[in-house]
C-alpha positions in Angstrom: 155.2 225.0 16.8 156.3 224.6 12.9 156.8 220.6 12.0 160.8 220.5 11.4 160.3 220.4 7.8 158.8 223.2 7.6 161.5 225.1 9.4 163.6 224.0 6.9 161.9 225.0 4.0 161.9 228.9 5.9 165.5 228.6 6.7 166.6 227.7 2.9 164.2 230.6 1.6 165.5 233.0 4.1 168.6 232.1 2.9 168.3 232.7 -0.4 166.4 235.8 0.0 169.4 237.1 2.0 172.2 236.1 -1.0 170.4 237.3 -3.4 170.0 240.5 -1.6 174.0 240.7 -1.5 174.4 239.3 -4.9 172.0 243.0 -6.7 173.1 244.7 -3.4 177.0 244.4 -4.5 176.4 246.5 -8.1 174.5 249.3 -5.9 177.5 249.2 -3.5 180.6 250.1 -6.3 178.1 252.7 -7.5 178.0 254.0 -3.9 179.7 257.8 -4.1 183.5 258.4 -3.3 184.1 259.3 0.7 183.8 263.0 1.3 186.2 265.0 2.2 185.9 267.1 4.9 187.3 270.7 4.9 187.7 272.7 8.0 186.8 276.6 8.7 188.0 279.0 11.6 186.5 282.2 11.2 185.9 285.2 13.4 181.9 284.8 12.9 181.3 287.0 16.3 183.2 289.4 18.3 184.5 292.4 16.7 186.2 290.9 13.6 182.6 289.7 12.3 182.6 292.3 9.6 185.4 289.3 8.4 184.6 285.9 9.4 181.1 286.3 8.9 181.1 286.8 5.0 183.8 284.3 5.0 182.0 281.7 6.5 179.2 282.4 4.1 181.4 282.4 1.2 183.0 278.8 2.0 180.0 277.3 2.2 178.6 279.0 -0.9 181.9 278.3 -2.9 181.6 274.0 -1.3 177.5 274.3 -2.7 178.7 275.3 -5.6 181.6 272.8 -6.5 179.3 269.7 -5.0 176.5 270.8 -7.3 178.7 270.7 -10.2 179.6 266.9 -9.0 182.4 267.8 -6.7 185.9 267.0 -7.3 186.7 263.6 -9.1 183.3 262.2 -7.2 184.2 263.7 -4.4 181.8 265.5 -2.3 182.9 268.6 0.0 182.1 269.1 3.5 182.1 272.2 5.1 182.8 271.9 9.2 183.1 275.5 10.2 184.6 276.8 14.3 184.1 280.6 15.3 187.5 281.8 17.0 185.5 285.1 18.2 188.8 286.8 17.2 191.0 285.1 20.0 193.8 283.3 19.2 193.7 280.7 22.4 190.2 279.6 20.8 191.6 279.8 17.7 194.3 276.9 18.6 191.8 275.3 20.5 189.7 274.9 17.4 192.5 273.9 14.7 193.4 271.2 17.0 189.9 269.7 17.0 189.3 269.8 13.1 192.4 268.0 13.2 192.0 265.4 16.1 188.6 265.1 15.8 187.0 266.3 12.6 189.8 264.5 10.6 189.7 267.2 8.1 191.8 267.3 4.9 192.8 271.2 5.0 191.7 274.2 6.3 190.1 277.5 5.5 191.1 280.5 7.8 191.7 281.9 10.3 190.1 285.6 9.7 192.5 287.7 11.6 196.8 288.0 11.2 197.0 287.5 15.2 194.5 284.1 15.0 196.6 282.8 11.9 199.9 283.1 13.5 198.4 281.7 16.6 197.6 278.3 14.6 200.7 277.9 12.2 202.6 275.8 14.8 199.6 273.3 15.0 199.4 272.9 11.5 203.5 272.5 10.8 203.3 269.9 13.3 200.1 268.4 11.9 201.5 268.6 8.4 197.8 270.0 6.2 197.5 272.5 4.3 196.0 275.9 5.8 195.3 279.0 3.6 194.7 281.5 5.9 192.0 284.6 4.9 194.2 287.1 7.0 196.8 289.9 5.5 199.8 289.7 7.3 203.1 289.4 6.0 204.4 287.4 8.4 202.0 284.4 8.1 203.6 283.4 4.3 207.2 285.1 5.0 209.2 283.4 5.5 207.7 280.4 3.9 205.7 277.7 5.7 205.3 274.7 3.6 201.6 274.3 4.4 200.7 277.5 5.0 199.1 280.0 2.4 197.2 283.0 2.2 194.9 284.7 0.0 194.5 288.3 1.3 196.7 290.3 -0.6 200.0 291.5 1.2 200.8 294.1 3.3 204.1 294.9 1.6 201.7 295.5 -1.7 199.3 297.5 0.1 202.4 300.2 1.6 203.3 300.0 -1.8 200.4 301.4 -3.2 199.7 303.8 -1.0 203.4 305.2 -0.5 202.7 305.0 -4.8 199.8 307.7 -4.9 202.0 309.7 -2.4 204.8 309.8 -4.2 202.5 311.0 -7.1 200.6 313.8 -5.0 204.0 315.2 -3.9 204.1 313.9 -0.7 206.9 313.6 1.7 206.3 313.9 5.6 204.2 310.6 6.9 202.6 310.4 10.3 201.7 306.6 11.8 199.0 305.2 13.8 198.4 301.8 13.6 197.0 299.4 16.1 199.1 297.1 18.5 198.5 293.8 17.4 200.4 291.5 15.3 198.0 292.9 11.6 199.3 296.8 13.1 203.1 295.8 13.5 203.1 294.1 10.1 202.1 297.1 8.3 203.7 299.7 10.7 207.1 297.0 9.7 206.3 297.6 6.1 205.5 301.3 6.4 209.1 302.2 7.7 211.1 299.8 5.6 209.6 301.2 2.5 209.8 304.3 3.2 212.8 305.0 2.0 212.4 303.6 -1.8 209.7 305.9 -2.1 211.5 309.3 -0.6 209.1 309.4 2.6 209.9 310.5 6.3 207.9 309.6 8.8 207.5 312.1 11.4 205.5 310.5 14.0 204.5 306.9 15.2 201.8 306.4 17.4 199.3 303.1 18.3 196.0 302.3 19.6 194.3 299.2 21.4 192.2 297.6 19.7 189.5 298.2 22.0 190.3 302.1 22.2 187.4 304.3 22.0 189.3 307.5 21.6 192.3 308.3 19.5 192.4 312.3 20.5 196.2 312.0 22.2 197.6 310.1 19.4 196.1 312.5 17.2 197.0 315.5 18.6 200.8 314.3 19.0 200.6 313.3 15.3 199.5 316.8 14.6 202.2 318.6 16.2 204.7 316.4 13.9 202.8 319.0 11.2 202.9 315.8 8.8 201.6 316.1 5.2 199.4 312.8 5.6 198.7 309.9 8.2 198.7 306.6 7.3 196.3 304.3 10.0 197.0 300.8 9.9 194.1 298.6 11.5 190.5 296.9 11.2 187.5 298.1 12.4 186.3 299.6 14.7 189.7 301.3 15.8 190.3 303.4 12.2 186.4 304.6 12.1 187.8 306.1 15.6 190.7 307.7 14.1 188.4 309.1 11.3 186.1 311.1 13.5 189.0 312.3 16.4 190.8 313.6 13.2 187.9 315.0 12.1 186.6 316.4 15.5 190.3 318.0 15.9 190.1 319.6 12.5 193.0 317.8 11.2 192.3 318.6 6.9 195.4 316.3 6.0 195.1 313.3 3.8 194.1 310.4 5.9 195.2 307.0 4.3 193.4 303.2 5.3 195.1 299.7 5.1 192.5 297.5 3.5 191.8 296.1 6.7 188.6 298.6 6.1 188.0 297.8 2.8 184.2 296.7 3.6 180.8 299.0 3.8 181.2 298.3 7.9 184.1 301.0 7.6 182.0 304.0 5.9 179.1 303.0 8.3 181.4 302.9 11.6 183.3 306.6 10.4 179.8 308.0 9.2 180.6 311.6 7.6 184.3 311.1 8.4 185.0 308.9 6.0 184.6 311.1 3.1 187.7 311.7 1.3 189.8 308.5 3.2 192.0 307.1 0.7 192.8 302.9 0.5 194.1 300.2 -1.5 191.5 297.2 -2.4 191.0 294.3 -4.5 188.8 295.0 -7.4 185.7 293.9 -5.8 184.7 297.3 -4.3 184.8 298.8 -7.7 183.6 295.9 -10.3 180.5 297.2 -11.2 183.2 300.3 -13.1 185.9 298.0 -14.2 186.4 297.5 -17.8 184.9 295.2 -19.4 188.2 293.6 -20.4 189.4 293.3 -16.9 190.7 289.6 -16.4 188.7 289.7 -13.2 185.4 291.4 -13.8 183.8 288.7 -14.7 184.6 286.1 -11.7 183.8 289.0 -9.6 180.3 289.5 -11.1 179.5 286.0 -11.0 180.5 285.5 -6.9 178.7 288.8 -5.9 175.2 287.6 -7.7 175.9 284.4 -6.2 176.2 285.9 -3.2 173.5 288.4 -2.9 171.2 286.3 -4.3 171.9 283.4 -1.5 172.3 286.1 1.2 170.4 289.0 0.3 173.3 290.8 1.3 176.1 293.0 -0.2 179.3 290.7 -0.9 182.7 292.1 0.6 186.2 291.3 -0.6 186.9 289.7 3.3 184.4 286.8 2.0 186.3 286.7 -1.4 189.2 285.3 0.9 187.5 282.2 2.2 185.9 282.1 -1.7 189.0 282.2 -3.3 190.6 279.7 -0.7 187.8 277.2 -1.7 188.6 277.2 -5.2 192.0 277.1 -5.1 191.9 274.1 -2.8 189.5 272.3 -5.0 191.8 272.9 -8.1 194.7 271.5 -5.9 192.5 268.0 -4.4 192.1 266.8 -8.2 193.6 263.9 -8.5 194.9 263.6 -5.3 192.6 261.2 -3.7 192.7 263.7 -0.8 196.0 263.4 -0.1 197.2 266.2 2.2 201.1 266.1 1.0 199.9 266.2 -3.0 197.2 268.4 -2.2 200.1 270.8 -0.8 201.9 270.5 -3.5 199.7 271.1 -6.0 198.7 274.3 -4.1 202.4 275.6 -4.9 202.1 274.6 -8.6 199.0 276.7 -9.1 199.5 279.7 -11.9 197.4 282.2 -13.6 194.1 281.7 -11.1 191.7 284.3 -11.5 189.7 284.7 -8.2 188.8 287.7 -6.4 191.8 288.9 -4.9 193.5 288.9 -8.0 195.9 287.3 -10.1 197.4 283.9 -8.0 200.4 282.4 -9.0 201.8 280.2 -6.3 205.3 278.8 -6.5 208.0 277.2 -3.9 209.0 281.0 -3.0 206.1 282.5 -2.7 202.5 281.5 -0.9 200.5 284.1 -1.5 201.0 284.3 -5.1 199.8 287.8 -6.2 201.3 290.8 -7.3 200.9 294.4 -6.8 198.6 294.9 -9.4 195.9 292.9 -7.2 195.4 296.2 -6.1 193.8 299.5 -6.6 193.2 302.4 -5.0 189.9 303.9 -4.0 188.8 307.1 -2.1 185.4 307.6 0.0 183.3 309.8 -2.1 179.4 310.7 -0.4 179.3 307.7 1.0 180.8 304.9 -1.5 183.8 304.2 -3.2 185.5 305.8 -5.9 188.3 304.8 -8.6 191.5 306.8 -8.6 193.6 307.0 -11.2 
């Protein structure tokens, strides 16, 4: 055993060894980087909507890389914490609600699908974050929802163009098939209540599951309305479906998309029966013969590298969603400290963003924040897409 003295003499240098510690530890300490904040994801990564949520999960984490490599956002570093929904909306809920409770997350990013974003907006009114949903349906940003947004252009722009190139190819009688879910009603909403405007009459509705392996009834119904074109409103796989029935039944109309299918999955799910399908599409299908004075062309050149090159994989305009999303979040979080309500209102005070949907300009009125001119339309031509004029 040490003599007390001795004891002592450990005591006072252990003592001083631990202040002194504190005293070059406290510098270290206010140098220590800001808290993270943490941003959530719900994506459809499996399940038949992966076409979607896959590239979109890939892209948020690529666009949160990105921004933290750069030194995040006033110090701050990002965090990505990322749910699959599988498509379903009651996993959908399930999974907002534990970003929220659990995660503690500052906003988030998603969900893929109209049907899962709907699902979810009651959640987040009553949790009061921002969302910015990756999904196209009207109804999740109209009528407004103060902390919801969305970045996949609208489906009243997408009937517009394609009742546009109609109207321009002299024609008139209009057939519907669209699939019953809440992304099918929104257009098949839009599709009647523009007809008008644009001097169409639609001669036959049908619908399709979207599980349906066969369209052949629908199809032959909407052949007996002898329309001059079909419109079909859905995502994959259900439109592919319609492609080939139509095809198999020898039906040599015009057959019109939604962007739903604007994605390589489409032309590989419809095979030869896509040739000649017409769409509307963000620019990202055709940037590679954009001019070169196109506003966009160049943030679209820069994300697809990016994302090849990290993928080794072609980039799709569903992951520009999630992509865009990202960037317009991190825009809105400077200089709020992470605050949810400023970070929500900056959001609605964005203008003039180029991403790769287009053109966003947010305001009180209007949470999507592009106009028609986001899109253009393309036509399936020996497997890949082609410009129309």
């Amino acid at each position: 055993m040490l003599p007390k003295s001795k004891m002592r003499v450990i005591a006072l240098l252990t003592a001083i060894a631990t202040a002194l510690c504190l005293l070059f530890a406290a510098p270290v300490s206010a140098e220590q980087k800001k808290e993270t904040i943490k941003i959530g994801g719900i994506f459809s990564v499996t399940g038949p909507a992966s076409f979607l949520g896959d590239p979109e999960k890939k892209s948020m984490i690529l666009a949160i890389d990105r921004i933290n490599d750069a030194g995040g956002i006033d110090g701050h570093m990002l965090k990505a914490i990322i749910y699959d929904s599988e498509g379903d909306p009651t996993r959908a809920v399930r999974n907002v609600q534990r970003l929220i409770t659990r995660d503690d997350v500052t906003a988030i990013i998603g969900p893929s699908l109209t049907p899962t974003s709907l699902a979810v907006i009651p959640v987040i009114e009553r949790s009061s974050l921002p969302l910015i949903s990756c999904a196209a349906g009207n109804k999740i940003t109209d009528p407004i929802k103060p902390w919801v947004f969305k970045t996949a252009q609208s489906d009243i722009h997408a009937v517009a163009s394609i009742y546009g190139h109609m109207r321009e190819n002299g024609i008139q009688n209009v057939a519907i098939i669209a699939v019953s879910n809440a992304f099918g009603e929104s257009g098949r909403d839009q599709l009647i209540e523009q007809a008008g405007a644009f001097g169409i009459d639609i001669v036959a509705r049908e619908s399709f599951g979207g599980a349906d392996k066969d369209m052949t009834a629908q199809l032959t119904n909407i052949r007996s309305a002898e329309p001059d074109a079909i419109v079909c409103w859905g995502t994959n796989p259900g439109p592919a479906v319609v492609a080939k029935n139509a095809k198999q039944l020898g039906i040599d109309i015009p057959l019109y998309n939604s962007h739903g299918v604007a994605s390589p999955r489409f032309i590989d799910l419809a095979g030869d029966a896509a040739e000649g399908i017409l769409l509307p599409t963000g620019r990202l299908l055709v940037a590679g013969i954009l001019p070169e004075d196109d506003p966009q062309k160049a943030v679209l050149s820069d994300y697809m590298e990016a994302y090849e090159n990290r993928y080794r994989e072609t980039a799709s305009a569903f992951g520009g969603y999630a992509y865009d999303a990202i960037n317009l979040l991190a825009e809105a979080i400077k200089g709020t400290g992470g605050d949810k309500a400023k970070i929500r209102d900056n959001l609605e005070k964005i203008q003039g963003h180029v991403g790769i949907s287009g053109e966003f300009n947010f305001s009180e009125t209007d949470h999507n924040g592009l106009a028609p001119g986001a899109f253009v339309m393309v036509r399936i031509k020996d497997g890949t897409w082609e410009l129309v004029e």
